[in-house]
mmCIF file as Biopython writes it, N, C-alpha, C and O atoms, coordinates in Angstrom:
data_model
#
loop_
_atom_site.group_PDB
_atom_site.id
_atom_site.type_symbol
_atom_site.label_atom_id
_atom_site.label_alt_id
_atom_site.label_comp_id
_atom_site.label_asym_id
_atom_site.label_entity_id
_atom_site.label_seq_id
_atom_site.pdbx_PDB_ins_code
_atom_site.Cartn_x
_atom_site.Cartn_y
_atom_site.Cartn_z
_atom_site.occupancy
_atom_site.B_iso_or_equiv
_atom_site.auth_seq_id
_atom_site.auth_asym_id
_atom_site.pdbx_PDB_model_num
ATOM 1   N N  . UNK A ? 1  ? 163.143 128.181 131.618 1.0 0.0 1  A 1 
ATOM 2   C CA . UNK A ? 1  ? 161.689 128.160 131.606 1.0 0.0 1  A 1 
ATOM 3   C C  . UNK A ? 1  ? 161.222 126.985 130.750 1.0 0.0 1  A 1 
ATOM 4   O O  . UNK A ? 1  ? 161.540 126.847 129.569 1.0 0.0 1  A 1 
ATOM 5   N N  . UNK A ? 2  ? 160.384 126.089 131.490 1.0 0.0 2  A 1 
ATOM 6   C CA . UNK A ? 2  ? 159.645 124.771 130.341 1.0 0.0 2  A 1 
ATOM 7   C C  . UNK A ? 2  ? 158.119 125.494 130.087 1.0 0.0 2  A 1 
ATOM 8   O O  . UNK A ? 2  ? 157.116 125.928 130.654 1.0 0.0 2  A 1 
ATOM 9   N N  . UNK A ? 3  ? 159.028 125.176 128.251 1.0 0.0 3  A 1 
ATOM 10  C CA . UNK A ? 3  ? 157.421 125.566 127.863 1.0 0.0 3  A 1 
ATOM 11  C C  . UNK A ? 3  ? 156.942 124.252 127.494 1.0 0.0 3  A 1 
ATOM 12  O O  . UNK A ? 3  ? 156.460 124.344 126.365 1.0 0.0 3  A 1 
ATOM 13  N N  . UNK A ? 4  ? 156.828 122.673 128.087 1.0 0.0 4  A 1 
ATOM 14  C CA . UNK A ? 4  ? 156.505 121.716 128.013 1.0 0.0 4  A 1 
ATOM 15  C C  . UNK A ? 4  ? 154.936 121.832 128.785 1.0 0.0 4  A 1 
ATOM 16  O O  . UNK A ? 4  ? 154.176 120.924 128.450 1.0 0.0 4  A 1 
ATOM 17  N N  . UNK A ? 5  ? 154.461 122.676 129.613 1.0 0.0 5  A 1 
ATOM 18  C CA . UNK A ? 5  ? 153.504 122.648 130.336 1.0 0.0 5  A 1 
ATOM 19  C C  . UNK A ? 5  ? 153.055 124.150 129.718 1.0 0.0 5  A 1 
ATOM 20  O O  . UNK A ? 5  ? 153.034 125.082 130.523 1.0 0.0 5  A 1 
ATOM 21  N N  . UNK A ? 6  ? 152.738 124.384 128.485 1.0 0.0 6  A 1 
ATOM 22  C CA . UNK A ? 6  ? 152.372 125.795 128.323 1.0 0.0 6  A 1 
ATOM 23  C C  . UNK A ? 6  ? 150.978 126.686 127.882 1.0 0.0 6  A 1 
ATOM 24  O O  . UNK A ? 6  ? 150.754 127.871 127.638 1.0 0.0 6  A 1 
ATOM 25  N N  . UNK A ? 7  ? 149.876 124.966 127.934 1.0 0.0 7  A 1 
ATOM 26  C CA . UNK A ? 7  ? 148.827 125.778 128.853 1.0 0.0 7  A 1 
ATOM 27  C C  . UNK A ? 7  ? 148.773 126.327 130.090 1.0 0.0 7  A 1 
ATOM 28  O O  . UNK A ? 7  ? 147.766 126.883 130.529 1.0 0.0 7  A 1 
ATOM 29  N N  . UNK A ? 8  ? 150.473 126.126 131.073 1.0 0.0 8  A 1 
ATOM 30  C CA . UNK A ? 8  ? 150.221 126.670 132.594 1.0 0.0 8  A 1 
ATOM 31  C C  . UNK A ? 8  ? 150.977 128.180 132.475 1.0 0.0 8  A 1 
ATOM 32  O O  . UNK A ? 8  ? 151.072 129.021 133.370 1.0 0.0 8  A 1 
ATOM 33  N N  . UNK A ? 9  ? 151.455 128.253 131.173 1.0 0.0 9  A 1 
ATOM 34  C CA . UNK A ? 9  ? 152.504 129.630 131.647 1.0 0.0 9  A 1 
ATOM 35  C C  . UNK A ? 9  ? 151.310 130.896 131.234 1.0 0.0 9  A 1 
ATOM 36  O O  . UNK A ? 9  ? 150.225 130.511 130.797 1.0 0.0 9  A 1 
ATOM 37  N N  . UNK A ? 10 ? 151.450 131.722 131.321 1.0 0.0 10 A 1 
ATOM 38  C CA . UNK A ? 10 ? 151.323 133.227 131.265 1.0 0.0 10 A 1 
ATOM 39  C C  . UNK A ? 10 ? 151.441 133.517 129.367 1.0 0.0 10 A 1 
ATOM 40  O O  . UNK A ? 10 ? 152.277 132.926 128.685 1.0 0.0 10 A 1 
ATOM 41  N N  . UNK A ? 11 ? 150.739 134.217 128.962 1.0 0.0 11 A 1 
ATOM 42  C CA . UNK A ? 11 ? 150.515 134.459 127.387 1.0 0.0 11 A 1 
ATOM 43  C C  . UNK A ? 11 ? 151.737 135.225 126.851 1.0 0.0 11 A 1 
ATOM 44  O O  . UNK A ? 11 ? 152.076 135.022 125.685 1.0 0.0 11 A 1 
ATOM 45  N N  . UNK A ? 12 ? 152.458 136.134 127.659 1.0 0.0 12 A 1 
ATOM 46  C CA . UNK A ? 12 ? 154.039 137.123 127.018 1.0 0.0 12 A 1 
ATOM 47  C C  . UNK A ? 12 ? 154.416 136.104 127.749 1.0 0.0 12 A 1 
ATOM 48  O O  . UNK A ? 12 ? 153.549 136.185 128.619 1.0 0.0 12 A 1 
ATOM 49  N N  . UNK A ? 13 ? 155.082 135.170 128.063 1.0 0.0 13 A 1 
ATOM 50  C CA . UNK A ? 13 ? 156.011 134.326 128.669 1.0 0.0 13 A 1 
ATOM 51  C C  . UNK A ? 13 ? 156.134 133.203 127.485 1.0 0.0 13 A 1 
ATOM 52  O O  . UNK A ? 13 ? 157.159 132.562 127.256 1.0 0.0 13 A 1 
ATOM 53  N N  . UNK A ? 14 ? 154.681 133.065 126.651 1.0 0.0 14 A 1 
ATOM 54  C CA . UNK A ? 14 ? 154.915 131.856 125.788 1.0 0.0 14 A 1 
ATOM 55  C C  . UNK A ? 14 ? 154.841 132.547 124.811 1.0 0.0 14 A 1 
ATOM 56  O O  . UNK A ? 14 ? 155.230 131.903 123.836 1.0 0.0 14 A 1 
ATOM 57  N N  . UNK A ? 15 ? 154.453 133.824 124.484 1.0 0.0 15 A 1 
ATOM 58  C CA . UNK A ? 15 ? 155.058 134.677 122.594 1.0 0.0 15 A 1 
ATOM 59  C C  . UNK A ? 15 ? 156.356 134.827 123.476 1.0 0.0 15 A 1 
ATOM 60  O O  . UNK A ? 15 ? 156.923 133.859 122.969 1.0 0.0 15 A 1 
ATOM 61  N N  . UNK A ? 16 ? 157.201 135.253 124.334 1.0 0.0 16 A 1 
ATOM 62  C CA . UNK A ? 16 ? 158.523 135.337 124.466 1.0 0.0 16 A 1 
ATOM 63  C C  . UNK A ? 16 ? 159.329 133.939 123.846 1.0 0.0 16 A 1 
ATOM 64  O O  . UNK A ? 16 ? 160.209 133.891 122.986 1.0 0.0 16 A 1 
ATOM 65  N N  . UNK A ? 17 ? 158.830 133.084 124.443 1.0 0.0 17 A 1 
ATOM 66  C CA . UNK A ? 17 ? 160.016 131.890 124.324 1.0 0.0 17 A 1 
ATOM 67  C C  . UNK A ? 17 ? 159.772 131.647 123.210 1.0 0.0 17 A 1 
ATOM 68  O O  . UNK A ? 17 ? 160.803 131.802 122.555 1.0 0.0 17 A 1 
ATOM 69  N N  . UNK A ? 18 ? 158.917 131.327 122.569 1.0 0.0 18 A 1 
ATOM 70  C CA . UNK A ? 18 ? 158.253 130.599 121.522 1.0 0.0 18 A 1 
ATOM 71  C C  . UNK A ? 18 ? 159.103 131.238 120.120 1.0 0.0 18 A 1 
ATOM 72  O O  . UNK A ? 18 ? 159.785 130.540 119.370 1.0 0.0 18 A 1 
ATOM 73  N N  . UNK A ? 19 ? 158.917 132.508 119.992 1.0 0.0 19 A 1 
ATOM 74  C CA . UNK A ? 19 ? 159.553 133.817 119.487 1.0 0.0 19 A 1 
ATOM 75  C C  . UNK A ? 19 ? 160.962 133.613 119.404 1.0 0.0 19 A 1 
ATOM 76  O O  . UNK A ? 19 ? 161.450 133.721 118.279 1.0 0.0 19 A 1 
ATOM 77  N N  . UNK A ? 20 ? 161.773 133.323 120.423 1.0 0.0 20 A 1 
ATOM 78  C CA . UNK A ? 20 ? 163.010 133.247 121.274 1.0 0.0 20 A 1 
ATOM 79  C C  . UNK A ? 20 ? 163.261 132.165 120.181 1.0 0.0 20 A 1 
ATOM 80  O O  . UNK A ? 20 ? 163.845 132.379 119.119 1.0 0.0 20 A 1 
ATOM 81  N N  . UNK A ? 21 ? 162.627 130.717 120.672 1.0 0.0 21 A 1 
ATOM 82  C CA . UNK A ? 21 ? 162.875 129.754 120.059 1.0 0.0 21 A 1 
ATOM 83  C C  . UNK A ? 21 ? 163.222 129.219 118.538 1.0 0.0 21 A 1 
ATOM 84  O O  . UNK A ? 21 ? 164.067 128.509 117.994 1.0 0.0 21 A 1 
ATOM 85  N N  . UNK A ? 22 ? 161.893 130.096 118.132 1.0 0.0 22 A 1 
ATOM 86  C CA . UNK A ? 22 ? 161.806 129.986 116.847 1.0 0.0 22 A 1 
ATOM 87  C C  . UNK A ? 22 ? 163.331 131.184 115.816 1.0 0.0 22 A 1 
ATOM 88  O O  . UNK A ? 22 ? 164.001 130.884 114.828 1.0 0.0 22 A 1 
ATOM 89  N N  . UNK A ? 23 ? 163.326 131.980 116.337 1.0 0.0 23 A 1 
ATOM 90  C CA . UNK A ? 23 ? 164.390 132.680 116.015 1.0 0.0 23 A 1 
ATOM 91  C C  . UNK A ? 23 ? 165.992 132.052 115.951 1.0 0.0 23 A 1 
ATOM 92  O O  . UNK A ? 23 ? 166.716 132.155 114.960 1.0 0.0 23 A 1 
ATOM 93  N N  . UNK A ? 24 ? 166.289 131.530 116.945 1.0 0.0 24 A 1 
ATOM 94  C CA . UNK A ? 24 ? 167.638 130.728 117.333 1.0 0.0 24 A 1 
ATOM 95  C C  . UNK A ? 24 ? 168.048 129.477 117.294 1.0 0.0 24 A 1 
ATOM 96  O O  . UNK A ? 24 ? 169.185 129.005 117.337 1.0 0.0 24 A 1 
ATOM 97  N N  . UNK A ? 25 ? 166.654 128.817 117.179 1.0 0.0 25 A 1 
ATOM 98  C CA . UNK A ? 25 ? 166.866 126.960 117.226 1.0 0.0 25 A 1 
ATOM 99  C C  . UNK A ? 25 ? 166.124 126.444 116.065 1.0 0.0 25 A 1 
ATOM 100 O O  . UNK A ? 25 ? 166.642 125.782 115.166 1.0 0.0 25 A 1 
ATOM 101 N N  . UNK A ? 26 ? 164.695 126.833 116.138 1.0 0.0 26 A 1 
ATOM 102 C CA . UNK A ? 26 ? 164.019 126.372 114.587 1.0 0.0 26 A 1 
ATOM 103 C C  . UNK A ? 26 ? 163.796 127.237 113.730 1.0 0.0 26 A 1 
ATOM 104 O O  . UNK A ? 26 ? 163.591 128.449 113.802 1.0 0.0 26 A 1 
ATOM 105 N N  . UNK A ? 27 ? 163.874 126.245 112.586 1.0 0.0 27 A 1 
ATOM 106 C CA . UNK A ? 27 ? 163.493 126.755 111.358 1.0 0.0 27 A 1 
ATOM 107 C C  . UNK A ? 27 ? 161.839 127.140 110.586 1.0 0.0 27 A 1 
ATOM 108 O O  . UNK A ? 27 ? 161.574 127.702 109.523 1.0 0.0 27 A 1 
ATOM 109 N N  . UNK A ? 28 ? 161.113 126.659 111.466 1.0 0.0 28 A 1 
ATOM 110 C CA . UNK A ? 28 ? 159.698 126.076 111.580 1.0 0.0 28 A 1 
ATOM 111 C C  . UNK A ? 28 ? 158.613 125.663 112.898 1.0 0.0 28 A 1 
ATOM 112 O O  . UNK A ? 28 ? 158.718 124.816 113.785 1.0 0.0 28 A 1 
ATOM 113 N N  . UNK A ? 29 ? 157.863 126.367 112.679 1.0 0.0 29 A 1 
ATOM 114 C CA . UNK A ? 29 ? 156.742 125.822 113.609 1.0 0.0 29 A 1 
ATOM 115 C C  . UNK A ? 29 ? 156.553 124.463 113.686 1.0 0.0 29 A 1 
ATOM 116 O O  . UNK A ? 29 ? 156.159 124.018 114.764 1.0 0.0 29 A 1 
ATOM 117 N N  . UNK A ? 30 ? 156.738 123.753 112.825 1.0 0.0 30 A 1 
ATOM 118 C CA . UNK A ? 30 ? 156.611 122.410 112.973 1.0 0.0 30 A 1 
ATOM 119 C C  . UNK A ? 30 ? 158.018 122.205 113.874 1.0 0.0 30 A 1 
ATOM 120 O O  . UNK A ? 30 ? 158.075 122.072 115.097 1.0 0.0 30 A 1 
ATOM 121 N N  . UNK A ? 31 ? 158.920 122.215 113.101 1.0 0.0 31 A 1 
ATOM 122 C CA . UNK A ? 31 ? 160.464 122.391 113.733 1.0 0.0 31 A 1 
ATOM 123 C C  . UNK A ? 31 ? 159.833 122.382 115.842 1.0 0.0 31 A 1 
ATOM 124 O O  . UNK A ? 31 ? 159.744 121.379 116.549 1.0 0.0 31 A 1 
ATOM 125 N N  . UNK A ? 32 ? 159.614 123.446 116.142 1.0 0.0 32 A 1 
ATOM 126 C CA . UNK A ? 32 ? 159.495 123.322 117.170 1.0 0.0 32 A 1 
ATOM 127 C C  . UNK A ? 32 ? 158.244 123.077 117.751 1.0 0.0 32 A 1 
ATOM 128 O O  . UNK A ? 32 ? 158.179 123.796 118.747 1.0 0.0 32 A 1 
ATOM 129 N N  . UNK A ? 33 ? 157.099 122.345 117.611 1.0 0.0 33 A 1 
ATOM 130 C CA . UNK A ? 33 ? 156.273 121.308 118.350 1.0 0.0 33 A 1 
ATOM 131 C C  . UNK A ? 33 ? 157.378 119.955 118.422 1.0 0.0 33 A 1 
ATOM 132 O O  . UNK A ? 33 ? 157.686 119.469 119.511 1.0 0.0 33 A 1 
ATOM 133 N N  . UNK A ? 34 ? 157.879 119.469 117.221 1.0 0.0 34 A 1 
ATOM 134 C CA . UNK A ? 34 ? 158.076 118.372 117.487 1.0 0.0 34 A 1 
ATOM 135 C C  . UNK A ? 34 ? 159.364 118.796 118.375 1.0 0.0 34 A 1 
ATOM 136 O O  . UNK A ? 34 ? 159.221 118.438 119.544 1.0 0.0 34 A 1 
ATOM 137 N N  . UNK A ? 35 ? 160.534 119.438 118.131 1.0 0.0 35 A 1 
ATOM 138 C CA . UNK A ? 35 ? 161.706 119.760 119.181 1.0 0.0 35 A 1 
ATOM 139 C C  . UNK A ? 35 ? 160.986 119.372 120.867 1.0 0.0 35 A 1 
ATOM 140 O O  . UNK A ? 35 ? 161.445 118.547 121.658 1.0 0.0 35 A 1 
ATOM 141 N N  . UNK A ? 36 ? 159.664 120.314 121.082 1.0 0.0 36 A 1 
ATOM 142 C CA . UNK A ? 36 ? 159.623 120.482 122.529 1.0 0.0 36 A 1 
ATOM 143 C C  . UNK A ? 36 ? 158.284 119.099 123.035 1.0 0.0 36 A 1 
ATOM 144 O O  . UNK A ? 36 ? 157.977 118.642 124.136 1.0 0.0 36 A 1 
ATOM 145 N N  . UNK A ? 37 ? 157.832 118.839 121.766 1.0 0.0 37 A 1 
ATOM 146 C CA . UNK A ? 37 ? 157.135 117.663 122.080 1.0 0.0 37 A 1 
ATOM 147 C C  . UNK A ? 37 ? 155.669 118.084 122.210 1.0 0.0 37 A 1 
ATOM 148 O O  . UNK A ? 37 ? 155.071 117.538 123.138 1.0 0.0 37 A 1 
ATOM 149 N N  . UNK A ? 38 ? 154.898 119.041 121.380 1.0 0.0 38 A 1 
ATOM 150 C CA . UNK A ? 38 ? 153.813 119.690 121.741 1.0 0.0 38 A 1 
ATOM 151 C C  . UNK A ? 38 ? 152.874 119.473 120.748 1.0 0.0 38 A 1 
ATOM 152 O O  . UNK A ? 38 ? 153.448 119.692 119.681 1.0 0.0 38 A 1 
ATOM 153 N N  . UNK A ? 39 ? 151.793 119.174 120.565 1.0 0.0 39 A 1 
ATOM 154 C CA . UNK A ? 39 ? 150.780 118.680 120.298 1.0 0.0 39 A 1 
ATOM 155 C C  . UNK A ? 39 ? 149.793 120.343 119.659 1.0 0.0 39 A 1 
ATOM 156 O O  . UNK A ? 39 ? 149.289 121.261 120.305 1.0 0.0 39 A 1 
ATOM 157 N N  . UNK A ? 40 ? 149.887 120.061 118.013 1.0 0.0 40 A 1 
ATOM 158 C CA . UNK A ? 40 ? 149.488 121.087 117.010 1.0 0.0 40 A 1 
ATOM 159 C C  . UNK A ? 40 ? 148.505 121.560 117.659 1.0 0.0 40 A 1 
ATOM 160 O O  . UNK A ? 40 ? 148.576 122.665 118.198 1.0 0.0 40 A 1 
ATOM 161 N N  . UNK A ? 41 ? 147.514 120.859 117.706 1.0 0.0 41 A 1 
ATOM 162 C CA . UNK A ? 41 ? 146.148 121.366 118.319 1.0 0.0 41 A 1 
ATOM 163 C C  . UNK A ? 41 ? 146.028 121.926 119.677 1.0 0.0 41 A 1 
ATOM 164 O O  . UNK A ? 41 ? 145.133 122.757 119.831 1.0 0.0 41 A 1 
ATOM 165 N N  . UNK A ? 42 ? 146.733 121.637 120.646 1.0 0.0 42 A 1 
ATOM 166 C CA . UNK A ? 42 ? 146.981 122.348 121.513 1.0 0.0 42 A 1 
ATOM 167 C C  . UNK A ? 42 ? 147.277 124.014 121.872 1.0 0.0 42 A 1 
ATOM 168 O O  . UNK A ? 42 ? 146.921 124.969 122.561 1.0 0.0 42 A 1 
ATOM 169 N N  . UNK A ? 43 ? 148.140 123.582 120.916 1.0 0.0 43 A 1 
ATOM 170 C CA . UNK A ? 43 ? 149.230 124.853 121.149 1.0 0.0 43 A 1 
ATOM 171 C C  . UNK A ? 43 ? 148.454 125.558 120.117 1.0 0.0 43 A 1 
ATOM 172 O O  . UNK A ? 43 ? 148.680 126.756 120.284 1.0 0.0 43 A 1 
ATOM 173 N N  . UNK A ? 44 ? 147.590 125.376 119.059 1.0 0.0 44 A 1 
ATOM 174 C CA . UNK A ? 44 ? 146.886 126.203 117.914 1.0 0.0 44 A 1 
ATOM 175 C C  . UNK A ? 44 ? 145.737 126.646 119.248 1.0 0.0 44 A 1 
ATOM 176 O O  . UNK A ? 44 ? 145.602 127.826 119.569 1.0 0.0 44 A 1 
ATOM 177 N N  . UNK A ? 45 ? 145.116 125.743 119.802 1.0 0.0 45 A 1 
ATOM 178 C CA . UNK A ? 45 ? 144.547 126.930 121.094 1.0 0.0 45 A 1 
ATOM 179 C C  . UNK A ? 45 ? 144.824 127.416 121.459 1.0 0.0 45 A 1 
ATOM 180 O O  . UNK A ? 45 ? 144.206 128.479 121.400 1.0 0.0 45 A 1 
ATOM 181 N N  . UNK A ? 46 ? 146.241 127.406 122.448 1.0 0.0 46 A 1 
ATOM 182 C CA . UNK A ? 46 ? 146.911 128.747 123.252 1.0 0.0 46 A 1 
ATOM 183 C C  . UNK A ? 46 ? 146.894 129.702 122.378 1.0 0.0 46 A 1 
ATOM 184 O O  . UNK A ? 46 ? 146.325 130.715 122.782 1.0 0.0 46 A 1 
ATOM 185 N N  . UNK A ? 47 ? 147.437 129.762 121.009 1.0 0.0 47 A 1 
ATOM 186 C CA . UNK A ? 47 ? 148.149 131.227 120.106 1.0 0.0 47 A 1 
ATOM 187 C C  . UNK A ? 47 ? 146.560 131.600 120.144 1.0 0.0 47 A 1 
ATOM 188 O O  . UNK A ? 47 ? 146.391 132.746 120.561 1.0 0.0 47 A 1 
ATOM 189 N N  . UNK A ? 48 ? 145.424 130.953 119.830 1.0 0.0 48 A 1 
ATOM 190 C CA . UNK A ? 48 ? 143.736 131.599 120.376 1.0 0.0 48 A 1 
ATOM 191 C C  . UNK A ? 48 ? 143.479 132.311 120.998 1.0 0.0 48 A 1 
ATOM 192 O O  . UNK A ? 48 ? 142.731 133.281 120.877 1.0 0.0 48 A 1 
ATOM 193 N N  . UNK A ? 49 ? 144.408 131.729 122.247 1.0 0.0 49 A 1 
ATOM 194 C CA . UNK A ? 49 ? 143.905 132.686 123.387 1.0 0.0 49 A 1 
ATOM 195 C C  . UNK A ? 49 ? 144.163 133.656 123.356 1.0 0.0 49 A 1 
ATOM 196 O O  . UNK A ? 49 ? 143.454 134.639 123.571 1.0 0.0 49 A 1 
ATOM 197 N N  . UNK A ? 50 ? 145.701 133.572 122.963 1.0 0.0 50 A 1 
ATOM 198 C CA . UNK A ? 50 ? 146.777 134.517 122.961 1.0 0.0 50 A 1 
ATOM 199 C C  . UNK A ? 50 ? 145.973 136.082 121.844 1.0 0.0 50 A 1 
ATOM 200 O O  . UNK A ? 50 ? 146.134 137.301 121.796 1.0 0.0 50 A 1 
ATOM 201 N N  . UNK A ? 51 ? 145.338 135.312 121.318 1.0 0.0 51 A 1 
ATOM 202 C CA . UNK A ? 51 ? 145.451 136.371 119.718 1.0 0.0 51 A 1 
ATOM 203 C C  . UNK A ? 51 ? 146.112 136.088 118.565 1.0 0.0 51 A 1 
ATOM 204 O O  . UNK A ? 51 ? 145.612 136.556 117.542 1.0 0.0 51 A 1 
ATOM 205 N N  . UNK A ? 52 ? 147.163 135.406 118.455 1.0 0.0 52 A 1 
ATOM 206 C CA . UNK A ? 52 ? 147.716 135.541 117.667 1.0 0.0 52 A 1 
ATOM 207 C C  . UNK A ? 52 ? 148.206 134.521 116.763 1.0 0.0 52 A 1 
ATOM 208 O O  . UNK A ? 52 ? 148.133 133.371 117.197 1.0 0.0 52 A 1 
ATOM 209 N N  . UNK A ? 53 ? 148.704 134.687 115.565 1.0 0.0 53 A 1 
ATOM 210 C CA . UNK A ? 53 ? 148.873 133.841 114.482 1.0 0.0 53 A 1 
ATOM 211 C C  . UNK A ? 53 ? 150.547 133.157 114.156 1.0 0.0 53 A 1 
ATOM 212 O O  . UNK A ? 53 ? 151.543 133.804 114.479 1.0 0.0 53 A 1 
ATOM 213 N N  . UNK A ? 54 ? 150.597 132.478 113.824 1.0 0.0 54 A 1 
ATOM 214 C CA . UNK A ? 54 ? 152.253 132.180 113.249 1.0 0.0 54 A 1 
ATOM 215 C C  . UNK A ? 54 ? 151.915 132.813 111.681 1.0 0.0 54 A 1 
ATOM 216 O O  . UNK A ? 54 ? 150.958 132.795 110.906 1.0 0.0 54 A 1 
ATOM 217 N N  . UNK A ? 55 ? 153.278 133.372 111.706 1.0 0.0 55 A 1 
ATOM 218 C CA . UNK A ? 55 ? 153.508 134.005 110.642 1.0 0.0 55 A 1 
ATOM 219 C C  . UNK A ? 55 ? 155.112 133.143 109.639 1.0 0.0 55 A 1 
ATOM 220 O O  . UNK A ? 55 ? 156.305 133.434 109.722 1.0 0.0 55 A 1 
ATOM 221 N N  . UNK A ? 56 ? 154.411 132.061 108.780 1.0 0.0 56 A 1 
ATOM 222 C CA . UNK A ? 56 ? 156.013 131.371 108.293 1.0 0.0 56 A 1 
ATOM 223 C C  . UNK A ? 56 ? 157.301 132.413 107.584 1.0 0.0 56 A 1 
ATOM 224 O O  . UNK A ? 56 ? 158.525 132.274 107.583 1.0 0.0 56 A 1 
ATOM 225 N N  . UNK A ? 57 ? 156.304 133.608 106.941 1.0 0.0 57 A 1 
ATOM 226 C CA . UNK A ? 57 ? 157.341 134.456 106.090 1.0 0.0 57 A 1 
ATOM 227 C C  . UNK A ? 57 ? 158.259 134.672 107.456 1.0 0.0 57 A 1 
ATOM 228 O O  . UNK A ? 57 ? 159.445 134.343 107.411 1.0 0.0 57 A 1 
ATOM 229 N N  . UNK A ? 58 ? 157.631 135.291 108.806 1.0 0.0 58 A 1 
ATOM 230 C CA . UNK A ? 58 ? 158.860 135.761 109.538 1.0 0.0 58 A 1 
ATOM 231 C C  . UNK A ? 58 ? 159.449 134.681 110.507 1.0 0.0 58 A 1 
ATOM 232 O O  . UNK A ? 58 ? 160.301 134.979 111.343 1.0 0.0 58 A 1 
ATOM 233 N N  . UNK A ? 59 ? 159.046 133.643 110.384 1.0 0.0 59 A 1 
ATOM 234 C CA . UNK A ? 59 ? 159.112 132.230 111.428 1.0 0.0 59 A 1 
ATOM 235 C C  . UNK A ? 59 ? 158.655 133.143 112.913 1.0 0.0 59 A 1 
ATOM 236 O O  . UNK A ? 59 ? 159.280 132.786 113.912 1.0 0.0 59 A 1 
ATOM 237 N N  . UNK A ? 60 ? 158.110 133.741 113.022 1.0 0.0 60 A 1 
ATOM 238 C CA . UNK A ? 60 ? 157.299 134.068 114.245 1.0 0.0 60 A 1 
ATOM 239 C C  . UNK A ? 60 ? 156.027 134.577 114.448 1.0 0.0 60 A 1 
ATOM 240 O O  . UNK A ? 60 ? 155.366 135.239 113.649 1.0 0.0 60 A 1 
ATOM 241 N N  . UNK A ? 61 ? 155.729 134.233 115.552 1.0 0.0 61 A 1 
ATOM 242 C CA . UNK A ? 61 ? 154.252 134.493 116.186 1.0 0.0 61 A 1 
ATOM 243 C C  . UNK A ? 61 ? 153.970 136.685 116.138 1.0 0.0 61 A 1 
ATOM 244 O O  . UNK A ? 61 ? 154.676 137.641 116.458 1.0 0.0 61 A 1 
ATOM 245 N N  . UNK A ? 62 ? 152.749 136.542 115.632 1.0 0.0 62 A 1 
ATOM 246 C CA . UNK A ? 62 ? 152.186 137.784 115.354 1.0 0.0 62 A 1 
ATOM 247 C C  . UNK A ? 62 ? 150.810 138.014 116.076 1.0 0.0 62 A 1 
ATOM 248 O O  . UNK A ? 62 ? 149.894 137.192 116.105 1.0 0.0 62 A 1 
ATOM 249 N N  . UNK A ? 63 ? 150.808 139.499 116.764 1.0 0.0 63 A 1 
ATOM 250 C CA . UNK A ? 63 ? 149.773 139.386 117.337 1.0 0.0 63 A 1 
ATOM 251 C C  . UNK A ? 63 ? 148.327 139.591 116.037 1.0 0.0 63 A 1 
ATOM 252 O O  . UNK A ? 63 ? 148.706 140.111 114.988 1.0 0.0 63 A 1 
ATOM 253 N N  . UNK A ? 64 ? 146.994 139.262 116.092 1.0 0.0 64 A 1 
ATOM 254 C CA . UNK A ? 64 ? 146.039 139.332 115.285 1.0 0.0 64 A 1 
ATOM 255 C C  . UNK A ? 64 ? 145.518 141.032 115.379 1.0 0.0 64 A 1 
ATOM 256 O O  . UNK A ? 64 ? 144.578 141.429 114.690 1.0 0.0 64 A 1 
#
C-alpha cells in the first residue's frame, strides 16, 4: 500500500500504516515524513480529518 498519495487513501488505512510504520521502521514522526517524503502540513491536515493527534510518548497516532 503507498501511503505517498495519502490524501487519496481512506482514514483506518492511513492510522493503520502510519501506526504500522511508526512502530517497526521509525523512531519519529519526523522520522517518517521525511522516510516517505510527505510534507508536515499536509499530513497535519489529514490526522484533522482523521481526528487525531500524534502522540511522541507512544510514537503513535491517537484518536482525539
Amino acid at each position: 500500500m503507498e501511503i505517498h498519495n495519502l490524501e487519496h487513501l481512506d482514514n483506518a488505512i492511513v492510522y493503520g500504516i502510519v501506526n504500522e510504520r511508526l512502530r517497526l521502521e521509525c523512531a519519529s514522526l519526523d522520522e517518517f515524513l521525511l522516510q516517505f517524503g510527505l510534507d508536515h502540513q499536509t499530513f497535519q491536515h489529514k490526522l484533522d480529518e482523521m481526528g487525531c493527534y500524534y502522540d511522541p510518548l507512544v510514537n503513535q497516532l491517537r484518536q482525539k
